[in-house]
Every structure is written in C-alpha cells, then in structure tokens.
C-alpha positions in Angstrom: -17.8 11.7 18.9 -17.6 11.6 22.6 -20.6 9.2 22.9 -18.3 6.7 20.5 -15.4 7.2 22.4 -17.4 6.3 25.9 -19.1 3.2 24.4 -15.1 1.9 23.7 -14.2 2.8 27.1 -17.1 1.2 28.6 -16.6 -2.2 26.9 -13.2 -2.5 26.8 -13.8 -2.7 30.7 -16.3 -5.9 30.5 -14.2 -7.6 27.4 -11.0 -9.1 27.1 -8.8 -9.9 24.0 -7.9 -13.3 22.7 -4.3 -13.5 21.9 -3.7 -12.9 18.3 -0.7 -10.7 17.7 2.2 -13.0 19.1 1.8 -14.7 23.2 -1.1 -11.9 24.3 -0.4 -9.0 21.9 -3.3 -7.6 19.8 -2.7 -5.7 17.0 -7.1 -4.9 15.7 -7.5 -1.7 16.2 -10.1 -1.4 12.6 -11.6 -3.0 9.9 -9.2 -1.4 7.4 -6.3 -2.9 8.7 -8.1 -6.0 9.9 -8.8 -6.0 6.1 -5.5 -5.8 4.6 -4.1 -8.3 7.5 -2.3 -4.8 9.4 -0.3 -3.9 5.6 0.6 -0.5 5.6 -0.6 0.7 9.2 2.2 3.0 9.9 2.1 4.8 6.9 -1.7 5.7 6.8 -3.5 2.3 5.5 -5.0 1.2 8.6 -7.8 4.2 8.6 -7.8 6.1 11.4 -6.5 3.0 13.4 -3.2 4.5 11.8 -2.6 6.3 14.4 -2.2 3.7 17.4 0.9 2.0 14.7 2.2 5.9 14.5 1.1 9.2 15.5 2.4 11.1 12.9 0.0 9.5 10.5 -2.8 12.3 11.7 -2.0 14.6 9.4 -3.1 11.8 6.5 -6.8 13.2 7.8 -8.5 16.4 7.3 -10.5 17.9 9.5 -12.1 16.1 12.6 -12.8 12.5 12.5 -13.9 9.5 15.3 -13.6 6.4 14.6 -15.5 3.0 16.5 -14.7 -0.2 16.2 -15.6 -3.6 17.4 -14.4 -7.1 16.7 -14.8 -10.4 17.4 -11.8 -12.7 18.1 -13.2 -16.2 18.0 -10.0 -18.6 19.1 -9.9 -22.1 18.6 -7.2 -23.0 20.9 -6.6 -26.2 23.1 -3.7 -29.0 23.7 -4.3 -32.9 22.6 -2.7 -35.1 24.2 -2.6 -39.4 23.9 -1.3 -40.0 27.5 -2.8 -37.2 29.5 -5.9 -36.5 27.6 -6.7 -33.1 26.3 -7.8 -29.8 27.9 -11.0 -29.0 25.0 -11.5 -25.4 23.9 -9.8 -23.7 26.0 -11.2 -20.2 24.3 -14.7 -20.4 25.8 -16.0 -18.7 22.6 -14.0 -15.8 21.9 -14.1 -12.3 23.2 -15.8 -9.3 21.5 -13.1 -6.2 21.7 -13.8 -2.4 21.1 -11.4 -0.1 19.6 -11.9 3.9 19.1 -9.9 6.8 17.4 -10.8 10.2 17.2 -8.4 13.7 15.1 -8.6 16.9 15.2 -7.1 19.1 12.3 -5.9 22.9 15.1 -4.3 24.0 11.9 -2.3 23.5 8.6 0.6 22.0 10.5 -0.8 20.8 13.6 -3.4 17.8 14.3 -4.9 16.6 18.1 -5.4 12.7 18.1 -6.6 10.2 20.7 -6.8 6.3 20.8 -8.6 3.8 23.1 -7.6 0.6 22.6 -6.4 -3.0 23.8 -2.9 -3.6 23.4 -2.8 -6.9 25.4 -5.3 -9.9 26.1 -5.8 -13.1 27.0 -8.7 -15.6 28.3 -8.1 -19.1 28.3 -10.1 -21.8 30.7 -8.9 -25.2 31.3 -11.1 -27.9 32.2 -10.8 -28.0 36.3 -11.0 -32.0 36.8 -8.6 -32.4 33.7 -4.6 -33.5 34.0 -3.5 -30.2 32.4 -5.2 -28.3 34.9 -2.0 -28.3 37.1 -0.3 -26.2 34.2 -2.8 -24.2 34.0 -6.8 -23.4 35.2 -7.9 -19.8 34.3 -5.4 -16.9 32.7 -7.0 -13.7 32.0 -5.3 -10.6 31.3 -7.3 -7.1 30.6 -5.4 -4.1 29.7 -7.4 -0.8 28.1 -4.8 1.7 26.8 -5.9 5.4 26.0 -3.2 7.6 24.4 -3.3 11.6 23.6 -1.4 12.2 21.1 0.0 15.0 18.7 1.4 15.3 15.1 3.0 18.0 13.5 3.1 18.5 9.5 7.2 19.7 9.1 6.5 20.3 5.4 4.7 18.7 2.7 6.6 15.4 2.5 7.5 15.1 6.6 5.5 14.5 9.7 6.2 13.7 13.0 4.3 12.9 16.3 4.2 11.6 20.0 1.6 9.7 22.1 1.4 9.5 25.9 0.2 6.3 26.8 -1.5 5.8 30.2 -2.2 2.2 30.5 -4.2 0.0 32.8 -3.5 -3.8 33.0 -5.2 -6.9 34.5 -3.9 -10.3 34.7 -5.3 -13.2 36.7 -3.5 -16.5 37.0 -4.9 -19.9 38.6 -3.6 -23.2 38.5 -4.6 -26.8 40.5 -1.2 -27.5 42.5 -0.7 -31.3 42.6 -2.5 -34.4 42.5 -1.2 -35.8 45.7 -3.5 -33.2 47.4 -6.9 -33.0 46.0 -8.7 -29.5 45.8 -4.7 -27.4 46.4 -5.2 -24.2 44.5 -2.9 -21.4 43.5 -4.3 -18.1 42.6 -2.8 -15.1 41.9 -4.4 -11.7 40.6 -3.5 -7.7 40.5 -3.5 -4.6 38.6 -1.9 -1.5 38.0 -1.7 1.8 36.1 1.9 2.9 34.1 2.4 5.4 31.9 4.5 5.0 28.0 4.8 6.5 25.0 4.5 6.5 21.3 6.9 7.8 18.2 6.2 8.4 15.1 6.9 9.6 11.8 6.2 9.8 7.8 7.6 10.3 4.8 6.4 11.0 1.9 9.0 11.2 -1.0 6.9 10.8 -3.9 3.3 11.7 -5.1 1.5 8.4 -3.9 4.5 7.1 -1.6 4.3 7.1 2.2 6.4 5.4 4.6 5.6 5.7 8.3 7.9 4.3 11.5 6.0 4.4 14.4 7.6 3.1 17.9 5.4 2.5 21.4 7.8 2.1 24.5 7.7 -0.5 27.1 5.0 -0.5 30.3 6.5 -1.6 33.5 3.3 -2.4 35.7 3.7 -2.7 39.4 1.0 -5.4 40.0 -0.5 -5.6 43.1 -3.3 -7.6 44.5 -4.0 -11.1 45.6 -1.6 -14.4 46.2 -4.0 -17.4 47.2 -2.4 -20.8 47.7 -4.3 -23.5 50.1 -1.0 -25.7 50.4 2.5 -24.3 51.7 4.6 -23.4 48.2 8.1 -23.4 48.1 9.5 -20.1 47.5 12.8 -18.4 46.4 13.8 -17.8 50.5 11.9 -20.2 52.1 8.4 -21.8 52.5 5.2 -19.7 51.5 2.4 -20.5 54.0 -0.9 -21.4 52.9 -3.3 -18.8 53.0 -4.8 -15.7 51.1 -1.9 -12.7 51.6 -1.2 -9.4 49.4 1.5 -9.7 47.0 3.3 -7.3 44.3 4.6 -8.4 41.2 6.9 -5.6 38.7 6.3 -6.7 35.0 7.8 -5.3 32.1 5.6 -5.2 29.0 7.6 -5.1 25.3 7.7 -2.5 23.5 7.3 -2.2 19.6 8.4 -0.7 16.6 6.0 -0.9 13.1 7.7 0.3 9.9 4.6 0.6 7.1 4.9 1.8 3.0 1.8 2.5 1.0 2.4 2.7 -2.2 -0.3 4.2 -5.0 -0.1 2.1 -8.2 -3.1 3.9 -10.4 -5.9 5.8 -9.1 -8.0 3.0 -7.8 -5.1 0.3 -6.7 -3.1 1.0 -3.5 -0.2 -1.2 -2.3 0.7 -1.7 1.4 3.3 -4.1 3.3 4.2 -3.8 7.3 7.0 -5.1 9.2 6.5 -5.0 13.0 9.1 -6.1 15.6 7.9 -6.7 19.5 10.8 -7.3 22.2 9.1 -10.1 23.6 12.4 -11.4 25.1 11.7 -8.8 27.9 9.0 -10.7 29.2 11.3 -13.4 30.5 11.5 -13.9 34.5 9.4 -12.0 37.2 9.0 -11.9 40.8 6.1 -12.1 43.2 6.8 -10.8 46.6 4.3 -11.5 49.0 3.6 -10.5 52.9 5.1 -13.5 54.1 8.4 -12.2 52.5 9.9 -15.5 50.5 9.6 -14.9 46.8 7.5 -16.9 43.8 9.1 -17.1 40.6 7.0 -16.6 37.3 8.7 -17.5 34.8 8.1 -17.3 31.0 11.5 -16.8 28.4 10.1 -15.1 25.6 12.2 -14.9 22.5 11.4 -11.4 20.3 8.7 -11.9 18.0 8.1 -10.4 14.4 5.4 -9.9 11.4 5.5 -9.5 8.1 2.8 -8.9 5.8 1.3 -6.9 2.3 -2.2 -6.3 1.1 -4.0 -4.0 -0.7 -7.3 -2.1 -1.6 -9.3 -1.5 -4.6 -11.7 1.6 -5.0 -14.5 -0.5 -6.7 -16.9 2.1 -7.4 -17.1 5.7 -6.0 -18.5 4.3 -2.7 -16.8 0.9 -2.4 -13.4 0.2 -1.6 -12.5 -3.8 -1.7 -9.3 -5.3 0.5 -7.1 -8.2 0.7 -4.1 -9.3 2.5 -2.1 -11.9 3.8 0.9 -12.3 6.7 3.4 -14.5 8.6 4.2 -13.9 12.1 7.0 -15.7 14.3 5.5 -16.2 17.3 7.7 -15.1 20.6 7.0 -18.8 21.9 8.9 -22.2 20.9 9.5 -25.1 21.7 11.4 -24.6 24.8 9.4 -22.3 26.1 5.3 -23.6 25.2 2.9 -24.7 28.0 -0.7 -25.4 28.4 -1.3 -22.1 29.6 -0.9 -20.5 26.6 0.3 -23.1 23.7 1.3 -20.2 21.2 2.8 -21.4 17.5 4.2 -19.0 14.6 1.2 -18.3 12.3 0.0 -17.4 9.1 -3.3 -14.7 8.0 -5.1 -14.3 5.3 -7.9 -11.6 5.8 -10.7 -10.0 3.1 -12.5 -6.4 3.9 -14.1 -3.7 2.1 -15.6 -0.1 2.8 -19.1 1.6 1.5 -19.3 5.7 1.7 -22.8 6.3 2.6 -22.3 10.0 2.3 -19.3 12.1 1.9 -19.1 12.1 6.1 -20.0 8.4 7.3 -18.4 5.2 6.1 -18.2 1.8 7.1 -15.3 -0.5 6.9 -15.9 -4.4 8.0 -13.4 -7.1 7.4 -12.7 -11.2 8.1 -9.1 -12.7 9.0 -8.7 -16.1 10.0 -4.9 -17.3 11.8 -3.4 -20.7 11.0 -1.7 -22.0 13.7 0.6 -24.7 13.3 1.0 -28.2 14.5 3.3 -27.9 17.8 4.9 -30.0 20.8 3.7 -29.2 24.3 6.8 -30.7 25.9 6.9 -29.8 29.7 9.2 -32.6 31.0 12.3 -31.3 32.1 13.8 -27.9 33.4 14.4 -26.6 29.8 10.7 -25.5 30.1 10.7 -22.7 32.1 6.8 -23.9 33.6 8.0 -27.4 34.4 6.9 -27.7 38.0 7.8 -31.4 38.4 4.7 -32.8 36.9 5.8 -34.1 33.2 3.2 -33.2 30.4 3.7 -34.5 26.9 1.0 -33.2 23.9 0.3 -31.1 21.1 -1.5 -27.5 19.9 -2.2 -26.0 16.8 -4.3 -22.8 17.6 -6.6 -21.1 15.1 -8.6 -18.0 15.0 -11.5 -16.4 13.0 -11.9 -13.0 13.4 -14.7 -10.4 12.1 -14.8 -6.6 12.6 -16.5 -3.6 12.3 -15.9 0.0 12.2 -17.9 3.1 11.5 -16.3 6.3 10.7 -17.7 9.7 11.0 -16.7 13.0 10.1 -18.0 16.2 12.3 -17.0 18.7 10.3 -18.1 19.8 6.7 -15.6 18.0 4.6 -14.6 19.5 0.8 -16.6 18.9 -1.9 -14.2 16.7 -3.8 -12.8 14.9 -0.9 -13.1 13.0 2.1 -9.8 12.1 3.6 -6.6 14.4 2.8 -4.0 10.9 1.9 -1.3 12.3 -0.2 
C-alpha cells in the first residue's frame, strides 16, 4: 500500500496536468469516475477516488483499501489565426498524471483515509519565433495535493468527514515582450506550500440512495521565486529594471463544492449524476512584488465555473462492471477574458469504462473520456481583455482532449466472503 502510495508521490513530482476541469482544474482522480464522466463522485461512485469529491464517503468501504491510478490527458489545444498565423499544438503531447487513495476501517463508526492527488495543472508551449509568442511562450503549473482525512459513521443513514489538505503548487510563466526589441524576455516562476481543507458528508435515506456534499476550501499560496525581464517593464509605481531579481506573488486558488446522488435501480444498474461548482471568479487580479519595489500586475478575471453531468454502471457478469457517462461544463473563461495562454471554451464529455474483479481483493478499473471544446474568439484588442498588453491579436481555439486511465485497486485485509465493498 505504501509502495503505491510512493510511486504517486514520486510522479506526480516529474508530471504535470493538462487543463481539463475548467482554466487549470483537474478533476481525474480514477478510472471509475473517469468512466462515468465524474457522475456520482460525492456520494460513493467514483471508487475510492470518492474520497478526494468528499470525505465522508470512507465509510462506503470496508476494511483497508489503496487505490493507484494513472492517466493520460492528451490535449489538443492551439489558437488559428488568418492575420497573425497560428501558435500549432500548443500541448506538446499530453501529460501522464498519477493519482492514489488509500482507507482504513479503526472501527464500526470510524474510518482513516488519505489522498494524493493533482488538483491543478497546466503545460502549454508556444512556438518561440511565432506572433502569439508575445501573449504567451511557456505556462506550466504543478501542484501535488496530499490530504489526511477522517470520517465518522453517525448512524446507519449519516456520515460525516474532514480532510486537511497540505498543498504544494508550481507555476511558471514566460512570455516574448515586444517586437520592437528582438530576443526581450519576461520570465517569472515560484512556489510555495499552504495548507486547506475538505467537508464532507452523506446521506443515505433509502436502501440504494446516497447523496454526498463534499466542499474543499480555497489555497492562498505565497509564491516566491524568480522575476526575469531583459528590458525595463513598466510597473504599478514606477519602472522595473531589467534584470534577474526575487519576487513574491500571493494567489488565491478557488475553492469547490461537489454535490453527488447514486441511485440503485435493480441489482446490476446503478444511477449517478454530479453537480460541482468552482469559485473561479477569485482568481481575478494578483500582484507581483519584486526587489526593486514597483509592482507587476497579473491579471486574469475569472467568472465561476460549473459542471453538470450523469452516468451509470452495469454489473455485467460477477466480475465485470461496464460504465458510461456524459457531461457539460461552463468553462470559468469567455470571451472577455480568453488569451493565447490558455484559450479555454465551455465543454462537453462523453466517457466509456468498465471494471474486471480478478479475485475478491484486486480489481481493475480503466476508462476513455474525450472533451469537445467549442469553436471560440481569441480577441485581445482592447482593454476589455484583461492580457491585452498593447499588441492586438485577433484568432480562434477550439480545444479538445482524449483522455485514458487506469486504476488498480487492492484490498489488504481479508474481505467477507459475500462481499467486496460495503456500498449501502
């Protein structure tokens, strides 16, 4: 179990996330929910990845369980454009990203849980000689999340739990500065360590009815690190001197709330539908102070973003478990607020996935989703984009994504002859 868990850690440091879930949120955590395109996840139908939507979904799982995941997020992302030509893949590929759970059933009423995951990501890598490069160059954010948590079984239709998140995040941002001076650079990168938490709790008011909220709070990094611009830059105070100098920059992260039902319809169909609600309008405008003292603005003007989606699984045989689901998001970025950086668009998600027990304590879940962006305006011309930097850029995105993953679930103690996983 521990080996599992260190392989997660361990990659999540050398792999980053393409943005999936909404600007650079990422939502696959396992190839159950992955399967059902995230129905259900706060009320148990995720797998063990349940527990990173909610904590109190731990006591859906007897005994002591770990949980591994990996998937593949293969963007195809870039910005066309007739007048300034267009920036190619921007996605270099995709990004392979780990994900691990692990419970532990103390007693009848209390369970143990912890989760490694990615919450956040991004990659995208603009063509250096290309127009849209002074938008733009390289964007890379890393974050790796690991959260204890607890959950506590009130009675036999109530749960409750809590997470402490502790949270480390990465970002990198690099841009060409103007045409007027060839080679000017801008580079900024940083990284700190700040704490949140998760809520969580289920319902279940019928036989084969659960219903789980689950909430994760806000981060507020304090990034600090590097400011690298080879040209003076106008700041907020005054002029910014060219020059590699240290810099801070306080970020606030949005928090989350998922809201999950699973519903059983007959002993091998099982219903599932999520609503989940991110207050991406926190993420909005942020200051980089540096050493020479006049302030950068970074600013971005996200609106909140939301999903909505169902699915369901069907227990084929005694070993195989088939899935199916489909969701629209609203992404947290418009037309007002695109850019080349990161040409966001609302999407919709269709995934397939399926499970095969190999023996009554090792299973294996894999699953395929693929995103359909939509046809968008990249219009940087004017103040009303809060990028515009005084260079006008005039195109077009529509972002797609194919994603494959993989889990393998194992449990380490001797489960019950007649069942796996305690559900209802």
């Amino acid at each position: 179990m521990l080996r599992l868990l260190g392989v997660t850690g361990s990659a999540l440091v050398i792999s980053i996330s393409g943005a999936h879930a909404g600007a650079f949120g990422f939502s696959e955590y396992g190839a159950t929910g992955t399967g059902m395109a995230l129905a259900g996840g706060a009320a148990g139908g995720a797998g063990l990845a349940s527990i990173v939507f909610n904590p109190a979904t731990l006591t859906d799982f007897a005994g002591m369980w770990s949980s591994q995941t990996f998937t593949f997020v293969g963007p195809s992302v870039g910005v066309n454009s007739s007048v300034y030509g267009d920036t190619g893949d921007m996605a270099n590929g995709g990004r392979l990203v780990p994900a691990a759970q692990m419970t532990y059933q103390f007693n009848d009423k209390l369970w143990f849980g912890l989760t490694i995951d990615s919450p956040f990501g991004l990659v995208t890598n603009i063509y250096p000689y290309s127009y849209e490069s002074f938008f733009g160059l390289w964007t890379t954010v890393l974050d790796i999340d690991a959260t204890p948590t607890i959950s506590y079984k009130v009675n036999e239709w109530l749960s409750v739990g809590a997470g402490v998140q502790v949270n480390y995040f990465k970002a990198e941002l690099s841009n060409n500065l103007t045409p007027l001076v060839p080679g000017s650079y801008f580079l900024l990168n940083g990284h700190d360590i700040s704490p949140g938490y998760k809520l969580g709790a289920t319902v279940k008011p019928f036989a084969g009815t659960e219903i789980g909220v689950g909430y994760r709070s806000q981060l507020k990094p304090n990034i600090s690190g590097t400011l690298l611009n080879t040209i003076p830059l106008p700041g907020l105070s005054g002029l910014i001197p060219a020059g590699q100098q240290h810099m801070n920059l306080g970020l606030i992260l949005p928090d989350q709330i998922n809201v999950g039902i699973r519903q059983v319809i007959t002993d091998d169909v099982t219903l599932m539908a999520t609503y989940q609600w991110t207050n991406w309008s926190v993420f909005n405008r942020f200051i980089v102070n540096s050493d020479a003292g006049p302030a950068l603005p970074l600013n971005f003007y996200y609106k909140d973003g939301w999903l909505m989606s169902i699915g369901g699984e069907y227990k084929f045989n005694s070993n195989t478990t088939l899935r199916a689901g489909t969701g629209f998001e609203r992404s947290p970025i418009n037309d007002l607020n695109r850019t080349v950086r990161l040409p966001d668009t609302d999407r919709i998600f269709l995934s397939v996935g399926g499970s095969y027990q190999f023996t009554p304590q090792l299973s294996v879940d894999a699953a395929y989703e693929h995103v359909f962006g939509r046809n968008e305006p990249v219009n940087m011309t004017n103040s009303a984009n809060p990028e515009f930097n005084g260079i006008p850029f005039v195109g077009e995105t529509k972002p797609d994504v194919n994603i494959f993953s993989l889990t393998l679930n194992y449990r380490w103690d001797a489960p019950p002859a007649a069942a796996v996983v305690a559900k209802y």
